[in-house]
N, C-alpha and C positions, 0 to 999 in steps of 0.2 A: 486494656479492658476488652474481654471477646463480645461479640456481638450478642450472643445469649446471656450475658448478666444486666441487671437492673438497677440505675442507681436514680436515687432521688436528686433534681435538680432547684434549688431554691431559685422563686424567682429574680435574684439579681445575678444569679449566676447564668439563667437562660436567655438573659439578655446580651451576653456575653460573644464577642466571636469566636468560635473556637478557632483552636490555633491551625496554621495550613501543613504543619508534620510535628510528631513530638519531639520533644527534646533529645540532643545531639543524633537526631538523623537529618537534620540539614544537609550537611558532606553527602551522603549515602543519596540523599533524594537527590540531588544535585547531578550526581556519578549516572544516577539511572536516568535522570535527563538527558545528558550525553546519549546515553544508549539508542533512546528517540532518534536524534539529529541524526546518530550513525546508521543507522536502519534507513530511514530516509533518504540519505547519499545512496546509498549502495544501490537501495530498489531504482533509483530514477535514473542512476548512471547505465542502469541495464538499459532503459528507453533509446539512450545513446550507441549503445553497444550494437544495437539490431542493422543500424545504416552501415555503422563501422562496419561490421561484420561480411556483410553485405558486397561492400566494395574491396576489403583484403584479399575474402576469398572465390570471389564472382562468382556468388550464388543466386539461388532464389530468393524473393520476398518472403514464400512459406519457411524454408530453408533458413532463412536469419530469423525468422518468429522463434523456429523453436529456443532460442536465447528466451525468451518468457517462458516458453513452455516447462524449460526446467525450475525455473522461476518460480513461477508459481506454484510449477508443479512437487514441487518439495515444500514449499508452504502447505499446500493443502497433504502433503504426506504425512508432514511432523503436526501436526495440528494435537491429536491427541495422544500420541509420546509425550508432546510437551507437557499437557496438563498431567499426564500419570508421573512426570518426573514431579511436577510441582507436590503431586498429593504425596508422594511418601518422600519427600529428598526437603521440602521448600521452596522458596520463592530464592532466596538468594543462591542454591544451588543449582536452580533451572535459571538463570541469569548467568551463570558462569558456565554452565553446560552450553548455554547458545551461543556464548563470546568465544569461547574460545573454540566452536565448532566453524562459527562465521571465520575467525584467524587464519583459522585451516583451510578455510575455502579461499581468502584473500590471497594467502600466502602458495597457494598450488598452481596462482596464473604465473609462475617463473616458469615450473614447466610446460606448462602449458605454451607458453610463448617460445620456447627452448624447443617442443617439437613441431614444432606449427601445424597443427591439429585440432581441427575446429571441435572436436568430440570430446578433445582432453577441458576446453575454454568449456564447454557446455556440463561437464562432470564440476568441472572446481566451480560454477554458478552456481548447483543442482546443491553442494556441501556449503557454501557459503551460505545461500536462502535458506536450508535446513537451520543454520546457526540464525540466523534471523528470525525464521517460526521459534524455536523455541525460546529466544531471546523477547521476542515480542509477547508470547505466549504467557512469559513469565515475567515480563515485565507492568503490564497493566494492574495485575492483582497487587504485584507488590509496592505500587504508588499507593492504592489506594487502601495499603493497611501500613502506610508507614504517617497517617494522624487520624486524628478522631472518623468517624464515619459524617457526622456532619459537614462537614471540610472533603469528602473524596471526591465529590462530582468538581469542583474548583481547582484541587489539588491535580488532579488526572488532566483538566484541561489544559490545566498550565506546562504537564508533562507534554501533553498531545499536541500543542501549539509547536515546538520544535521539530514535530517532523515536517512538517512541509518548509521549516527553514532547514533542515537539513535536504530537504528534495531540494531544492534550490542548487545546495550549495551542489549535489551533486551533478545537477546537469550544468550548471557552470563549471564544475571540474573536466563537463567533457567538451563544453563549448570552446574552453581556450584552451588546453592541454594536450585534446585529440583532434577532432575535426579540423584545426587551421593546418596542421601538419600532417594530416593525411596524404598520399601521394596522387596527385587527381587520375582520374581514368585516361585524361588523354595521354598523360606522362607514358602510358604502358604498353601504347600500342607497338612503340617500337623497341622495347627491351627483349633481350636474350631471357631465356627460363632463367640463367645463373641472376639475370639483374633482377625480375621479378620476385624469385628465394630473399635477395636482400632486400627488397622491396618490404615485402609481406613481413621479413623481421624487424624491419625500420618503423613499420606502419603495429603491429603488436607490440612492440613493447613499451609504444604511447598509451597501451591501455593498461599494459601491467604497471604504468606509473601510480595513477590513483587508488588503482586498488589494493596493490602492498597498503599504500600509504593509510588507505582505509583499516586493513588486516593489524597497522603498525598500531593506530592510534584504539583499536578494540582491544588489543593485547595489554594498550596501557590501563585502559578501563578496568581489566578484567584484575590485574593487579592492584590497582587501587579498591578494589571491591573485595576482591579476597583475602586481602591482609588484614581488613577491619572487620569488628565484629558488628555485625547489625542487630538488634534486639528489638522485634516487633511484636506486639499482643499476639494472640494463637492466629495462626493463618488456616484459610476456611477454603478448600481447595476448589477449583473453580466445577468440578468432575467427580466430589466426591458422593461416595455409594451411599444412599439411605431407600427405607421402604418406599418411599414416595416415587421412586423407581418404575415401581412394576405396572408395567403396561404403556410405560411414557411416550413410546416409539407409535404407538394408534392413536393414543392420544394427542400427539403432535399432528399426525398426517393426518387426522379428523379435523385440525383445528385448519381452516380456509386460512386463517390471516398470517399464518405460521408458514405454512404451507407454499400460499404465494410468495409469502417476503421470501423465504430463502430463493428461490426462483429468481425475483424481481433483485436479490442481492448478489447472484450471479451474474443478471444480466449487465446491473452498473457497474460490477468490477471489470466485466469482461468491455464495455464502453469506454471505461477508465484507460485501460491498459491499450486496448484498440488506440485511443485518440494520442496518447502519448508518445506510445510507441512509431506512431509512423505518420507524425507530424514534420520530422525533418525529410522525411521520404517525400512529403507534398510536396516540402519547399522547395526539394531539388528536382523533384520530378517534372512537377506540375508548372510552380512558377519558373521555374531557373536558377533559383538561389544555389548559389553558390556552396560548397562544400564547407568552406570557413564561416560563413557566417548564418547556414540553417540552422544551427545549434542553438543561436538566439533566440529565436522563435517557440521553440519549445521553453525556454527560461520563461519567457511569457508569458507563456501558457501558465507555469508554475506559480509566478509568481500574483497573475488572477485567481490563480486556484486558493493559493493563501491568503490575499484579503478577500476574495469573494466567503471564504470559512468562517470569519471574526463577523465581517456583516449576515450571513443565513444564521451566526448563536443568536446576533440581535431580535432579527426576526421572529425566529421560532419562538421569543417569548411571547409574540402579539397574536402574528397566526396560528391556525392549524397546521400542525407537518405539511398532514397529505395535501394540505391546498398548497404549499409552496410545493411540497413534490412534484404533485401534478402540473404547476407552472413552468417548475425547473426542467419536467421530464419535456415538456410540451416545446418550451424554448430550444432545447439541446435538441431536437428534431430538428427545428428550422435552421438550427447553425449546421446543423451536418447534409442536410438537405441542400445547402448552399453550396456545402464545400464540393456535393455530388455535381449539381448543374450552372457551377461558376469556375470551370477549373482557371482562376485567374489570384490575383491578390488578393480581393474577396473571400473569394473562398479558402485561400492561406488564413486570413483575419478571423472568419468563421469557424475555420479548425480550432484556432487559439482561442476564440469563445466561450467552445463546450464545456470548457475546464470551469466558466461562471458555472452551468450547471448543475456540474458534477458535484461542485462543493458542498452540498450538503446533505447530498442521498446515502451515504454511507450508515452515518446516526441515526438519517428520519428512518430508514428502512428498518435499519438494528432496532429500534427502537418500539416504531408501530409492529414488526412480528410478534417481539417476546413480549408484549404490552397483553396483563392477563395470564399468564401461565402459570404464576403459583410458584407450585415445587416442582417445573419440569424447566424455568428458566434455564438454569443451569445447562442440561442437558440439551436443550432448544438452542443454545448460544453458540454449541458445538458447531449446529449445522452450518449455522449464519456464518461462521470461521470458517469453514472448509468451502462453502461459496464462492470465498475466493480462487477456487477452479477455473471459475469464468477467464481468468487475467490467463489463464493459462490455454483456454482451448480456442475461444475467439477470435485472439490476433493469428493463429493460422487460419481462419477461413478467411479472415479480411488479407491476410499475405498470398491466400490463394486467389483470390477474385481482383488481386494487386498484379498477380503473374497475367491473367487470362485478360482482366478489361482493363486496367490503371489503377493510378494510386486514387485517384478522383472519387470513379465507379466507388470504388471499397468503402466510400465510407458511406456506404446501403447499411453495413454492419451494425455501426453506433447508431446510427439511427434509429434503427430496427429495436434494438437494445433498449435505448431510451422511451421509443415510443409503450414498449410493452412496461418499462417499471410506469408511464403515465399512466398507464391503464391500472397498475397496481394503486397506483393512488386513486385513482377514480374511484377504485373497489372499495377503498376503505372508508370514502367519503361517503358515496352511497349505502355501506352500511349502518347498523342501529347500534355503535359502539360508543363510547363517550367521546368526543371530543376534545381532549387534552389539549390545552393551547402548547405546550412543549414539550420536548424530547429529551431525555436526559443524555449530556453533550458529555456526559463519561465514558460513553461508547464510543464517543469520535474514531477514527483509524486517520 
């Protein structure tokens, strides 16, 4: 049934729960769960990739960032290709369009590792994420029109709970797979350039393990997805053109709370990505940990981030977002703060903290900006998606200020980051806006 028809509900049927997908798209919902978990691996094995990288090719801190930079920076490329494919192609063909664009990225690290060529490794991320934006792009809509509209905020969450087990699983793929069998720096002081060649191809094609493997299991997806027919009521594109249009763009940047979210949804992605990304860089910097076993530590992190998610849904039913915002932005100061002027275990523990705060600035943020916008949501939701730029330009100032004072110093960045989305909530508190005790958790990321 599309969203503009009307039907009368007798009251024993409003008592009713609706169902969580219609009938025989169980499989189909199921398939695009998967899709979740795989996105999830892939984005979090990059985190691991940046130390990797790092020591293969004895580079810079700035220098291994850009592994996010392409990252993200293809995310925020594709962002609106993707919804233009969804508006004239569908939901099931911008799903298939990102799976098997992501394939193509997975499956391009043979060569990549074949030439040992850090620009070829940075190209196949840059086409892989691409398949990932529009995969992701076109994945949310299409949960949340595969059952009733009463059911999508439940339906999407349950989709959205699996990426952070899929970020798991991905930094575990590099905790035990890559990291323990890297070849350590002292090993190389005394090889010939010929030992070091084998070296460096011994040490890549630990990483082109998991991501075939990632490339293999998208190709099965995209198979199992294409061969079935899916049939969902009219789909409502997320970008699509009406009158309600004209003028959106002043509109938008008129509106303060719009305005600052995207800003403050910049800043937490780019704190996100920061604290992930070069959290094993602490370990082994700062405390001494070990090569084999820093990789742990970011699982950690991960694995806070996902139950700290499940407890901030609870919350946010009782409190106001922006009061937990503001708590969470406030907290993620003092843990990063720490990690500045305790470069010890502390401050390793502290790094791993942030991740409690992170967990749930993504939706409060998504949420209080387009909260209010009418008939320019839509078009508002664009910005907040392409914010995530942040993941893409931050972790190179925190990798340049990693080159110049330490891993320690750097994390001034997140901080900074955090402190300004605290002050975004401050703003909203202090505003005369209604007070919603919750945030609709179908925006989750």
């Amino acid at each position: 049934m599309s969203r503009g028809s009307v039907t009368r509900v007798q009251p024993h049927e409003e008592a009713r729960k609706p169902r969580l997908v219609y009938p025989g798209l169980t499989v189909p919902f199921v398939l695009v769960i998967l899709c979740f978990a795989a996105w999830g691996s892939a984005a979090n094995l990059t985190d691991v990739l940046v130390g990797v990288f790092r020591h293969i090719f004895a580079m810079s801190n700035f220098e291994s960032a850009l592994v996010q930079f392409a990252y993200y920076g293809a995310y925020f490329s594709l962002a609106i290709p993707a919804a233009l494919i969804n508006r004239r192609y569908g939901y099931k063909a911008g799903v298939l369009t990102g799976l098997a664009c992501a394939t193509l990225g997975g499956l391009m690290f043979i060569p990549a590792s074949i030439l040992l060529t850090y620009g070829f490794f940075l190209v196949a991320l840059f086409v892989l994420a691409a398949g990932l934006s529009i995969l992701e792009t076109s994945a949310n809509p299409f949960v949340i029109a595969m059952g009733p509209e009463q059911s999508a905020t439940q339906r999407l969450n349950l989709a959205q709970s699996f990426n952070p087990v899929g970020a798991n699983i991905g930094v575990l793929l590099g905790a035990v797979l890559i990291l323990p069998q890297i070849t350590p720096e002292s090993a190389k002081t005394s090889m010939t350039p010929e030992q070091l060649r084998q070296t460096q191809e011994q040490d890549l094609s630990l990483v082109l393990g998991p991501y075939t493997g990632i490339a293999c299991v998208l190709l099965l997806i995209w198979i199992l997805i294409a061969f079935r027919k899916i049939s969902v009521p009219e789909e409502h594109a997320e970008f699509g053109l009406d009158t309600e249009r004209t003028g959106v763009l002043g509109r938008l940047w008129h509106n303060r709370h719009y305005r600052y979210g995207v800003a403050a949804q910049f800043l937490n992605v780019g704190a996100q990505v920061c604290t992930w990304t070069f959290t094993i860089q602490y370990a082994q910097d700062v405390v001494g940990v070990s090569t084999a076993n820093s990789g742990w530590y970011l699982q950690a992190s991960l694995i806070l981030f996902l139950i700290s998610r499940f407890v901030m849904t609870y919350l946010l039913g009782i409190f106001r977002p922006t009061k937990l915002l503001f708590a969470m932005g406030a907290l993620g100061v003092v843990f990063a703060l720490v990690a500045v002027f305790s470069p010890n275990i502390v401050g390793l523990l502290a790094v791993v903290g942030i991740s409690l705060s992170l967990s749930l600035m993504f939706p409060t943020i998504y949420g209080v900006a387009l909260r209010g916008l009418g008939p320019d949501t839509k078009f508002g939701a664009a910005g907040l998606v392409m914010a995530i730029l942040g993941g893409a330009l931050l972790p190179l100032v925190q990798g340049w200020i990693m080159d110049a004072s330490g891993a320690a110093a750097a994390f001034i960045v997140p901080a900074i980051c955090l402190a300004l989305v605290a002050c975004y909530a401050l703003f909203d508190l202090r505003s005369s806006r209604h007070p919603d005790l919750a945030v609709d958790e179908g925006v989750a990321q």
